[in-house]
Backbone atoms as SQL, in Angstrom:
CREATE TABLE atoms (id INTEGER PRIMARY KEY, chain TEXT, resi INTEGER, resn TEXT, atom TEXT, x REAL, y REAL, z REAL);
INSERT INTO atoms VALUES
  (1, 'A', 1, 'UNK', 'N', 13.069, -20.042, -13.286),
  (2, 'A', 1, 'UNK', 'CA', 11.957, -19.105, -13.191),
  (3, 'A', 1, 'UNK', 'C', 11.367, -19.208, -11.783),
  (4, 'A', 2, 'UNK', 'N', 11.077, -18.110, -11.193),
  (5, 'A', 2, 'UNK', 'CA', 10.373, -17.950, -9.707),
  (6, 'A', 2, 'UNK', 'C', 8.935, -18.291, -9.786),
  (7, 'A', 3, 'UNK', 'N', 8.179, -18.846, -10.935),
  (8, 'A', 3, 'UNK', 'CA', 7.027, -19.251, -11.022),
  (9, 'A', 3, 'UNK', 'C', 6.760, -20.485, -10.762),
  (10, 'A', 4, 'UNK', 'N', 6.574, -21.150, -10.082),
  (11, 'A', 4, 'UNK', 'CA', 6.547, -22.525, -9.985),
  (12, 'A', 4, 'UNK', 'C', 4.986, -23.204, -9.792),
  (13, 'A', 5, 'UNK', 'N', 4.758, -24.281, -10.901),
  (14, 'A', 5, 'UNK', 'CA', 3.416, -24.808, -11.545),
  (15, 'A', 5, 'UNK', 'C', 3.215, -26.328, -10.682),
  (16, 'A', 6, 'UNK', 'N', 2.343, -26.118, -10.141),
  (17, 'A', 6, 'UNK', 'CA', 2.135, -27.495, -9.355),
  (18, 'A', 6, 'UNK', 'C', 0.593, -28.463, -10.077),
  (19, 'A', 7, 'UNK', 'N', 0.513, -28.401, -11.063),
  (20, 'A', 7, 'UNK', 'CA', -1.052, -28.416, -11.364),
  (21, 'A', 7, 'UNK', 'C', -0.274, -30.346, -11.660),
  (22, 'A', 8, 'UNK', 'N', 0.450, -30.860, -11.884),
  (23, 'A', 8, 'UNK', 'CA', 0.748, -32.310, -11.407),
  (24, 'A', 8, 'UNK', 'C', 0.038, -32.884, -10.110),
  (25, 'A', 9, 'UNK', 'N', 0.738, -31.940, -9.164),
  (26, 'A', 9, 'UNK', 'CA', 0.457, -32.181, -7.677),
  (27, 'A', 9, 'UNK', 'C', -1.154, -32.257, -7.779),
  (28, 'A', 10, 'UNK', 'N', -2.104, -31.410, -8.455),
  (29, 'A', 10, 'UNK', 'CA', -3.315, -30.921, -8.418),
  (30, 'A', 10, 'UNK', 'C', -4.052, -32.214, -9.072),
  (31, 'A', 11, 'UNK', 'N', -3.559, -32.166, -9.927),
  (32, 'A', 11, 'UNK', 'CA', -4.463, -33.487, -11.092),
  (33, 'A', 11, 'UNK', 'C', -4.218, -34.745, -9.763),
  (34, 'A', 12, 'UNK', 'N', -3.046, -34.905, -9.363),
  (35, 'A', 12, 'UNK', 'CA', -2.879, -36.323, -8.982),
  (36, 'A', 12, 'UNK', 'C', -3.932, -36.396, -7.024),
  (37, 'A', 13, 'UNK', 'N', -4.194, -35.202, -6.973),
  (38, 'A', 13, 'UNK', 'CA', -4.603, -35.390, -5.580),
  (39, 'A', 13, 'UNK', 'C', -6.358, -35.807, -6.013),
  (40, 'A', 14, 'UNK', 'N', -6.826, -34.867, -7.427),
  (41, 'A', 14, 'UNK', 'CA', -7.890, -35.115, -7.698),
  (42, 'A', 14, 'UNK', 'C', -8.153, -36.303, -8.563),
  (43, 'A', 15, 'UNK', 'N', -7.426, -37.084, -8.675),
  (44, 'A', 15, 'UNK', 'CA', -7.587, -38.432, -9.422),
  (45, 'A', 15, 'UNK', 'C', -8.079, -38.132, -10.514),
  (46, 'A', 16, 'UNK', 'N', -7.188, -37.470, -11.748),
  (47, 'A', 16, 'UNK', 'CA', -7.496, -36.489, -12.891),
  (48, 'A', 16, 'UNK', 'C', -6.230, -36.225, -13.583),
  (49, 'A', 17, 'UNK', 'N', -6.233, -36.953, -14.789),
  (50, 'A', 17, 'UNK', 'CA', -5.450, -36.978, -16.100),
  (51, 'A', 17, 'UNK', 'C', -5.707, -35.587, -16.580),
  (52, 'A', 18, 'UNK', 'N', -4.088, -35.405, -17.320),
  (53, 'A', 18, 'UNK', 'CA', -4.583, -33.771, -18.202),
  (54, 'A', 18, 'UNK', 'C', -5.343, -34.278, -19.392),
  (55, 'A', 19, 'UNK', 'N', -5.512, -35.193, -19.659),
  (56, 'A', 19, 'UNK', 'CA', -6.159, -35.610, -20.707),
  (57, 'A', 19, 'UNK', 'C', -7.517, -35.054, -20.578),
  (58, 'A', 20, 'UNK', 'N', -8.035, -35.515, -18.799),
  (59, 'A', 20, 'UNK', 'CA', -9.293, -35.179, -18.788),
  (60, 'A', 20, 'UNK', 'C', -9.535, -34.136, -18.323),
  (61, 'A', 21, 'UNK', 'N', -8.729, -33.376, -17.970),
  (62, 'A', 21, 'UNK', 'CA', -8.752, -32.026, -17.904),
  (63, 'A', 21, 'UNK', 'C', -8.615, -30.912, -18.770),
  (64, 'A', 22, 'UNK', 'N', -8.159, -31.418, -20.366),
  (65, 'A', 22, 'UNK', 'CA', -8.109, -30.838, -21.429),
  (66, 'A', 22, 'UNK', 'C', -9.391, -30.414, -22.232),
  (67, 'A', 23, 'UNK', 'N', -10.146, -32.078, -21.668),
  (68, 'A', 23, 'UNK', 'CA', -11.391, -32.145, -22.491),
  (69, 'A', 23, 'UNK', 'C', -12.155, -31.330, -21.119),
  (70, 'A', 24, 'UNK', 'N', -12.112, -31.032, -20.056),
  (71, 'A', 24, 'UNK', 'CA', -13.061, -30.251, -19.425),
  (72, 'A', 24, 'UNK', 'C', -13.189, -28.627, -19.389),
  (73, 'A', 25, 'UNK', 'N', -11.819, -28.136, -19.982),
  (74, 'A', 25, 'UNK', 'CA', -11.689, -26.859, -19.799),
  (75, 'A', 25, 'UNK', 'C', -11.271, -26.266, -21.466),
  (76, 'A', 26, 'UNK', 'N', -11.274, -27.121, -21.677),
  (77, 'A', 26, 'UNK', 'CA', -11.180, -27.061, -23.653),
  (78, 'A', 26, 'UNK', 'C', -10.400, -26.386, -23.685),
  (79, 'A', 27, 'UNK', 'N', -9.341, -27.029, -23.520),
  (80, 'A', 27, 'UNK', 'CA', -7.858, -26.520, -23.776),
  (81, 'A', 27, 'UNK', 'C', -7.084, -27.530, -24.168),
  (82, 'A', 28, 'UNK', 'N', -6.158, -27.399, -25.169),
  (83, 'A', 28, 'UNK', 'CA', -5.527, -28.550, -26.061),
  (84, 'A', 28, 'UNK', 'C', -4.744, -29.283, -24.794),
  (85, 'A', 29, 'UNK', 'N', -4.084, -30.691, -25.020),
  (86, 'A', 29, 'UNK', 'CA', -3.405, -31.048, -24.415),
  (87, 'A', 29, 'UNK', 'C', -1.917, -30.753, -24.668),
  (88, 'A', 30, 'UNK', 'N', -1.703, -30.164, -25.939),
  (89, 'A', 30, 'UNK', 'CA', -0.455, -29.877, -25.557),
  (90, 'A', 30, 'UNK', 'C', -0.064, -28.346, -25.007),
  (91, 'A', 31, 'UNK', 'N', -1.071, -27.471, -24.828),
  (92, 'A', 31, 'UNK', 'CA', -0.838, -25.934, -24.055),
  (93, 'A', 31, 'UNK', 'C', -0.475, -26.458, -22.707),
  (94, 'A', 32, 'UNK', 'N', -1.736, -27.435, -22.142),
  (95, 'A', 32, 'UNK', 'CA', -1.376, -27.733, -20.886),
  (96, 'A', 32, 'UNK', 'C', -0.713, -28.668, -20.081),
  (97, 'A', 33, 'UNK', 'N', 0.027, -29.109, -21.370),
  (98, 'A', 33, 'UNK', 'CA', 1.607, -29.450, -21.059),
  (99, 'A', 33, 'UNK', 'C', 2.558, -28.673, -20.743),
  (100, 'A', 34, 'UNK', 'N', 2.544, -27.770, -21.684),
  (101, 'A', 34, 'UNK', 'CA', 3.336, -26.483, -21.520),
  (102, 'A', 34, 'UNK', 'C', 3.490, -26.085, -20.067),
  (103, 'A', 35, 'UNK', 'N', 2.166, -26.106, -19.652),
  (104, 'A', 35, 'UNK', 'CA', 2.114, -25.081, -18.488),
  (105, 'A', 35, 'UNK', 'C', 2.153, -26.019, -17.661),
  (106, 'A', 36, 'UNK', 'N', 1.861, -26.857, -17.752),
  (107, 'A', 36, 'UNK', 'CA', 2.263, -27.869, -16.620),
  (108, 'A', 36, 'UNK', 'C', 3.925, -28.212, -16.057),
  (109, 'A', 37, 'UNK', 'N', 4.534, -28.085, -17.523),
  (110, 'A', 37, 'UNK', 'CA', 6.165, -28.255, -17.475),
  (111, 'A', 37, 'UNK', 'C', 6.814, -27.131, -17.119),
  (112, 'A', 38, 'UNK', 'N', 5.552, -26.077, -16.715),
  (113, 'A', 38, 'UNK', 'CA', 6.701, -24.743, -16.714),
  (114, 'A', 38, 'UNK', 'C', 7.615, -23.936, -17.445),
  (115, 'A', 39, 'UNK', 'N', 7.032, -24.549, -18.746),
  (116, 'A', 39, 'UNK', 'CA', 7.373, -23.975, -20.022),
  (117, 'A', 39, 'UNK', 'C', 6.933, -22.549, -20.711),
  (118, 'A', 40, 'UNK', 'N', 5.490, -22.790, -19.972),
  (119, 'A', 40, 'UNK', 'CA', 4.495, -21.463, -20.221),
  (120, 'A', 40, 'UNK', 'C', 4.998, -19.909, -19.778),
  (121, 'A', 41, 'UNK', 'N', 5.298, -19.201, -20.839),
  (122, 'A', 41, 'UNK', 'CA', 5.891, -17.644, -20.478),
  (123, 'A', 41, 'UNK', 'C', 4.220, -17.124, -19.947),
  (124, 'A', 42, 'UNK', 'N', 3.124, -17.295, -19.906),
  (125, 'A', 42, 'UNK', 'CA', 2.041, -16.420, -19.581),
  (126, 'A', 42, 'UNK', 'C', 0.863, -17.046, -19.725),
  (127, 'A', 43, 'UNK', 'N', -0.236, -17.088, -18.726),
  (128, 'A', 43, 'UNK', 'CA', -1.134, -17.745, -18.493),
  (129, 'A', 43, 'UNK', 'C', -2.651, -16.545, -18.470),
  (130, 'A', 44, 'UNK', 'N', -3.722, -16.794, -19.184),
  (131, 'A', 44, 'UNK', 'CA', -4.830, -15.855, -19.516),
  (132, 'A', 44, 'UNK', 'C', -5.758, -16.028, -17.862),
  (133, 'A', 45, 'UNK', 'N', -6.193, -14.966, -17.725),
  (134, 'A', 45, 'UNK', 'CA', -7.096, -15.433, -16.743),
  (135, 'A', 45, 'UNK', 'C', -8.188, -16.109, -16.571),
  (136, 'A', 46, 'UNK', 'N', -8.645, -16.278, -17.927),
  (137, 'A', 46, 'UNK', 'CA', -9.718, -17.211, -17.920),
  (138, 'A', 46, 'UNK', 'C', -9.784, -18.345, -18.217),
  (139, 'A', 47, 'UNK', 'N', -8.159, -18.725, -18.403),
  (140, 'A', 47, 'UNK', 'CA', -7.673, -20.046, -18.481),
  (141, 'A', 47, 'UNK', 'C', -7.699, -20.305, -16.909),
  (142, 'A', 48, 'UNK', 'N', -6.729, -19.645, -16.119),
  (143, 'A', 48, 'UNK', 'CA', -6.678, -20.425, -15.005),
  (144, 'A', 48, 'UNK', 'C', -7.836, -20.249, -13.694),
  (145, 'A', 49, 'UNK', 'N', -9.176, -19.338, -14.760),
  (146, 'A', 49, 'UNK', 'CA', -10.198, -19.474, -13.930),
  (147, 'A', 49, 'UNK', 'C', -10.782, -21.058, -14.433),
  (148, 'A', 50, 'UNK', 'N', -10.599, -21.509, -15.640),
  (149, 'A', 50, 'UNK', 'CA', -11.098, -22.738, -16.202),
  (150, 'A', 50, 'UNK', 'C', -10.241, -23.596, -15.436),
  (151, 'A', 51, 'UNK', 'N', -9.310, -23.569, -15.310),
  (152, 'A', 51, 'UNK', 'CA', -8.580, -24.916, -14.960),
  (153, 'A', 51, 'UNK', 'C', -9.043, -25.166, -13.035),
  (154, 'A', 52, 'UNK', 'N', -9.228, -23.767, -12.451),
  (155, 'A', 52, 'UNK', 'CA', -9.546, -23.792, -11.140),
  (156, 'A', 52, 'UNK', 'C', -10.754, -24.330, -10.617),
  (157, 'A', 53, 'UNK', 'N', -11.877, -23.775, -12.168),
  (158, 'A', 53, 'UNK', 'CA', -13.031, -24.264, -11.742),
  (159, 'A', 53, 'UNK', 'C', -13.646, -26.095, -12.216),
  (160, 'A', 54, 'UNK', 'N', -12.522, -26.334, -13.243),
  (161, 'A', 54, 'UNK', 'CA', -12.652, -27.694, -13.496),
  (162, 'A', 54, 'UNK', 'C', -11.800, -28.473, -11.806),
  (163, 'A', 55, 'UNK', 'N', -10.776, -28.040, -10.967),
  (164, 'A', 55, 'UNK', 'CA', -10.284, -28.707, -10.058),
  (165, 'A', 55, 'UNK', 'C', -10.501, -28.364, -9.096),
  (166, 'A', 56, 'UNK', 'N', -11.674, -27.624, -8.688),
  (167, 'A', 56, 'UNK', 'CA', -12.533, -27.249, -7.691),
  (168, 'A', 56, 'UNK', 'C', -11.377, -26.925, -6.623),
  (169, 'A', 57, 'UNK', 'N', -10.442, -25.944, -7.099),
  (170, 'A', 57, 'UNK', 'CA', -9.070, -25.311, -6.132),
  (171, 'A', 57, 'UNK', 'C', -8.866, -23.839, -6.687),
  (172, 'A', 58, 'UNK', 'N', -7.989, -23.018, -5.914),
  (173, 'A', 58, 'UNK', 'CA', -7.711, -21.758, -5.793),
  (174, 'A', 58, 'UNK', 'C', -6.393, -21.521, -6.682),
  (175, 'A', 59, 'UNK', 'N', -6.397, -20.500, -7.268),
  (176, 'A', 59, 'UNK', 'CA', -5.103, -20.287, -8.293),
  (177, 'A', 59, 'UNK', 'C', -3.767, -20.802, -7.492),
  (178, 'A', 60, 'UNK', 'N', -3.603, -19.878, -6.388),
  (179, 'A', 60, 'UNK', 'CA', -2.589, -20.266, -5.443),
  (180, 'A', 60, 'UNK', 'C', -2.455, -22.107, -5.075),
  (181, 'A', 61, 'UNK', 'N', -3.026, -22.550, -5.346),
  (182, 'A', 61, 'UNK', 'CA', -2.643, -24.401, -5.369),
  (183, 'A', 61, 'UNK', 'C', -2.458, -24.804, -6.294),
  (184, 'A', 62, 'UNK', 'N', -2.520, -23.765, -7.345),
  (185, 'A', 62, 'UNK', 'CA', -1.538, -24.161, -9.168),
  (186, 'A', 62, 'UNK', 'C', -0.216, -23.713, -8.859),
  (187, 'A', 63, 'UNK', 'N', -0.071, -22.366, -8.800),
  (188, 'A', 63, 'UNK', 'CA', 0.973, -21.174, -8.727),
  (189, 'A', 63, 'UNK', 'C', 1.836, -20.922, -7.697),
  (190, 'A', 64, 'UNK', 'N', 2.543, -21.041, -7.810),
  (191, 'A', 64, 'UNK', 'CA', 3.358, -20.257, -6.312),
  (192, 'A', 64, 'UNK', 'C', 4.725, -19.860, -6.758),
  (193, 'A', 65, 'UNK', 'N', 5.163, -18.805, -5.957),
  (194, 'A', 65, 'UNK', 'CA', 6.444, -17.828, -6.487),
  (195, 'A', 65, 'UNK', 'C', 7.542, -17.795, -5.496),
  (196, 'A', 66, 'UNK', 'N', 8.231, -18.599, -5.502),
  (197, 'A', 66, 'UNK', 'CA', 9.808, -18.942, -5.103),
  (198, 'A', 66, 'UNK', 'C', 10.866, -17.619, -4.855),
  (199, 'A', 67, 'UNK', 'N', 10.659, -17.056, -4.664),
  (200, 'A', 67, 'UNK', 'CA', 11.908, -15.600, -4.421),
  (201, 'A', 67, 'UNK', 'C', 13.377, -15.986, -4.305),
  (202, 'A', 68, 'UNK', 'N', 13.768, -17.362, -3.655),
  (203, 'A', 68, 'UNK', 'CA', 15.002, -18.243, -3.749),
  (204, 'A', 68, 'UNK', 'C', 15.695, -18.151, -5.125),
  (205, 'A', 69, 'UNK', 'N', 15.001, -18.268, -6.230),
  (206, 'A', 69, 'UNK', 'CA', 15.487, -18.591, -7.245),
  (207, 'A', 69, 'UNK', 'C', 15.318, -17.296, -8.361),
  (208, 'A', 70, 'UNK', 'N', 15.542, -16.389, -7.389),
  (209, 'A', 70, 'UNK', 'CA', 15.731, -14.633, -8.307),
  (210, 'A', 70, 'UNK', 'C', 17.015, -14.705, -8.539);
């Protein structure tokens, strides 16, 4: 998939478990596994306004789109 999920990279720069990022944006831990693994077919916008505003970062430092791998 040309979607590629960096929110690993994100948690680990902010010294931040999805655990505790589950409980901040009240979202189960296993959705945001999903989406963390790149498993996720589709993401709501007010999820990844929650997850942006719990990691005080811009969608684009979750997300990014690879064209290589079309």
């Amino acid at each position: 998939m040309p979607v590629r999920v960096h929110l690993d990279d994100v948690l680990h720069a902010r010294r931040m478990t999805l655990t505790e990022l589950s409980e901040r944006v009240d979202i189960t831990l296993a959705n945001l596994s999903i989406l963390k693994t790149g498993k996720a077919k589709a993401i709501r916008f007010s999820t990844l306004e929650a997850i942006c505003t719990a990691l005080a970062c811009q969608p684009g430092d979750i997300l990014s789109f690879d064209q290589e791998t079309l």
